[in-house]
N, C-alpha and C positions, 0 to 999 in steps of 0.2 A: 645512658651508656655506663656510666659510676658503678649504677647500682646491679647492672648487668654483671660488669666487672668484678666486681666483691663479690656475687652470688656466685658465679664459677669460683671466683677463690674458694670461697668457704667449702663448696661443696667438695672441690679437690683436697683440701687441707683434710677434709673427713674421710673422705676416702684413703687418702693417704694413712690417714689415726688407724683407718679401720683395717689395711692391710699390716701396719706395724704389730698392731695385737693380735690380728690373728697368726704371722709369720711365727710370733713369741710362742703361741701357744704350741703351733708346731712345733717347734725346734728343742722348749723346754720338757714337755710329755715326753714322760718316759717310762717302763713297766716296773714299776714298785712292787718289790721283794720282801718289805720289811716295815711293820707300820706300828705305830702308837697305838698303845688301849683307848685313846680318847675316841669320843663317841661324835659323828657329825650331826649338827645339831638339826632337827625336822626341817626346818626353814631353808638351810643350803641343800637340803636333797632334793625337794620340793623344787626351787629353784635349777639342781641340775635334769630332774625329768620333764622339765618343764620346758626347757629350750631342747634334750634334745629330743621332743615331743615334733617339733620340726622339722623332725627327717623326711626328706622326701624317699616315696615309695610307690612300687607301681601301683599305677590307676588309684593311687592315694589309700591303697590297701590298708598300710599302717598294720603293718602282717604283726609286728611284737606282742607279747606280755611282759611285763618284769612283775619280778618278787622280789623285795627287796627286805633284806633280815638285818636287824642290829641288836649289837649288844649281846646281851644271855641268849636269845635267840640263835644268832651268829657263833654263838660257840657251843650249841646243843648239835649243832648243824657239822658243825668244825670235826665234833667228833665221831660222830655215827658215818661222817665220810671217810675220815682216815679211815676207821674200822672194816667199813667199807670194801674201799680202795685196796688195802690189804688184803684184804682175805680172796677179793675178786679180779678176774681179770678185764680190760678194759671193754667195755659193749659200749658203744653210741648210736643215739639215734640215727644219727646224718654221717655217710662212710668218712673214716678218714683220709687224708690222701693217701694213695693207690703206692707211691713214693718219691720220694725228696732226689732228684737227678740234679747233676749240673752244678751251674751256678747257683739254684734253691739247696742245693745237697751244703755248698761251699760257706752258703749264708748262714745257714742252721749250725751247721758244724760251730762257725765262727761266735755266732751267737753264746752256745754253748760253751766253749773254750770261754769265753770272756766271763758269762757266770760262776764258773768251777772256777776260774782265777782271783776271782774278784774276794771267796769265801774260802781259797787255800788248799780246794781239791784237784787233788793231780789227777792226771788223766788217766792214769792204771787206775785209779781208786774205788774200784765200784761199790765196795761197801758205803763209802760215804755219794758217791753222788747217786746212791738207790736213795740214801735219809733226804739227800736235797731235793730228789723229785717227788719224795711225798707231802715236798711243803708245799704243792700243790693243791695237796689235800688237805691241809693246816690253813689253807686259804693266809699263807703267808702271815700271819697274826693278825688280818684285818678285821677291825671291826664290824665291817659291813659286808654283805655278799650280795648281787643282786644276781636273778637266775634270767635268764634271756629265753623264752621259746615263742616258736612260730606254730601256724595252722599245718599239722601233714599237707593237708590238702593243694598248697601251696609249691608245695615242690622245693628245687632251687630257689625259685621268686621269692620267696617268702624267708628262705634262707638268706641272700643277697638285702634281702630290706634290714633284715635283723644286724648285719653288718655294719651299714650306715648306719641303724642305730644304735651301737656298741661304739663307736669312730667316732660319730658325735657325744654320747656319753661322757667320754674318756676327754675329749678335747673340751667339754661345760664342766666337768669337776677340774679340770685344770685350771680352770679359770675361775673357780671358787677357792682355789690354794687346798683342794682333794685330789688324792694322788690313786692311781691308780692301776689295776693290771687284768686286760682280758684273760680266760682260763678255758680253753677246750678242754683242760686237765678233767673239768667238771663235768662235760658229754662225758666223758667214758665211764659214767656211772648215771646214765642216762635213766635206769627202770628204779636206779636207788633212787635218785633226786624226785622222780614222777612220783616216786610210793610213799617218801616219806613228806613234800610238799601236796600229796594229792591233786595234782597236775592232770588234767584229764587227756586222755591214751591219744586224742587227736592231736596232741601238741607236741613238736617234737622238742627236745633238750637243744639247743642250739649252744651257749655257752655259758658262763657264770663271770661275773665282776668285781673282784674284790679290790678294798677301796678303805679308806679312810686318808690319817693325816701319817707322814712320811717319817719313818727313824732314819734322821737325818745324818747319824752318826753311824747306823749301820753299813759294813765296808761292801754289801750287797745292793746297797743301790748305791754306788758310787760311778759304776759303768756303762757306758752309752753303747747300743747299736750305732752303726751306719746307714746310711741312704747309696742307695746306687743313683749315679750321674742320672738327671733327665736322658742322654745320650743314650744311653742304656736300656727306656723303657719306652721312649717319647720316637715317633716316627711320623715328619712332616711331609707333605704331599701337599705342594702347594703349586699345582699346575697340571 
């Protein structure tokens, strides 16, 4: 019976560890704006595609590819997108939403607002938040980019898979102390990315990753989103 006893402890005490660090990981992940030259090192990337290599996905599809670019790479890449992205107007493989109503319209907005604050642009200012939205295409000065696509053939499913593995991504570099920020900004150059990574036509552009280690003194990542209340999103039926 002792030993019974101890065995539930322990196993709850781990379980407990193991919701502590994941809540952290939640709560700390946040979209990185602004990042250091320094380069992550093979070993911690290796390590982040590696766990989240465990995304579940239907009928264990495992629908993704990544490409993952560093360094001079990353900024041959950096520039032929700006270029890009200027000259062209947005096309992506996968549509984008149709539009932002409601409380998605209120979150975005907010979102928004909080960025342009955080870096001292008023909200007349569209010359300056046209320069902030092509640090999009600056991949924010990160060292690293990883490009996300799925099989056409796939559909939504295949899109949906690729999500989970962008979520868990973002939440294994966090947990390696790599900071990070999803980028639809990178679909909308969906025939540019295909042509100059030679991406073959079956695959659609889903998103891009950019990532490294965090300018922790920049006043652009200093500002958090919110979460809407479980209340809000969570509906019990329990009878």
């Amino acid at each position: 019976m002792h030993n019974t006893m101890d065995f539930s402890k322990a196993a709850s005490e781990h379980h407990s560890a193991d919701y502590i660090a994941l809540d952290r990981l939640f709560s700390e992940r946040h979209s990185c704006r602004a990042y250091l030259p320094d380069l992550v090192p093979r070993l911690i990337l290796e390590r982040i595609v590696t766990m989240a290599q465990r995304t579940a996905s239907w009928c264990n599809s495992q629908a993704w590819q990544v490409l993952i670019t560093s360094g001079a790479a990353t900024d041959r890449f950096r520039k032929e997108l700006l270029k890009t992205a200027t000259a062209n107007p947005p096309a992506s493989d996968i549509a984008f939403p149709r539009a932002y109503e409601n409380v998605y319209l209120d979150r975005r907005r907010k979102c928004g607002f909080q960025l342009y604050d955080s870096v001292g642009i008023s909200k007349d200012d569209k010359a300056a938040s046209s320069r902030q939205m092509l640090e999009n295409f600056r991949l924010f000065g990160a060292p690293h980019v990883a490009i996300i696509t799925a099989p056409e053939a796939l559909g939504a499913y295949g899109a949906v898979d690729c999500g989970a593995y962008v979520a868990n991504f973002l939440l294994a570099a966090k947990s390696c102390g790599v900071a990070s920020i999803a980028q639809a900004a990178i679909a909308s150059q969906s025939a540019f990315v295909r042509h100059y990574f030679d991406i073959p036509k079956d695959r659609h552009i889903v998103c891009g990753i950019s990532f490294g280690y965090p300018d922790k003194n920049s006043p652009v990542n200093a500002f958090r989103t919110e979460r809407a209340s479980i209340s809000d999103s969570v509906t019990w039926i329990d009878a």
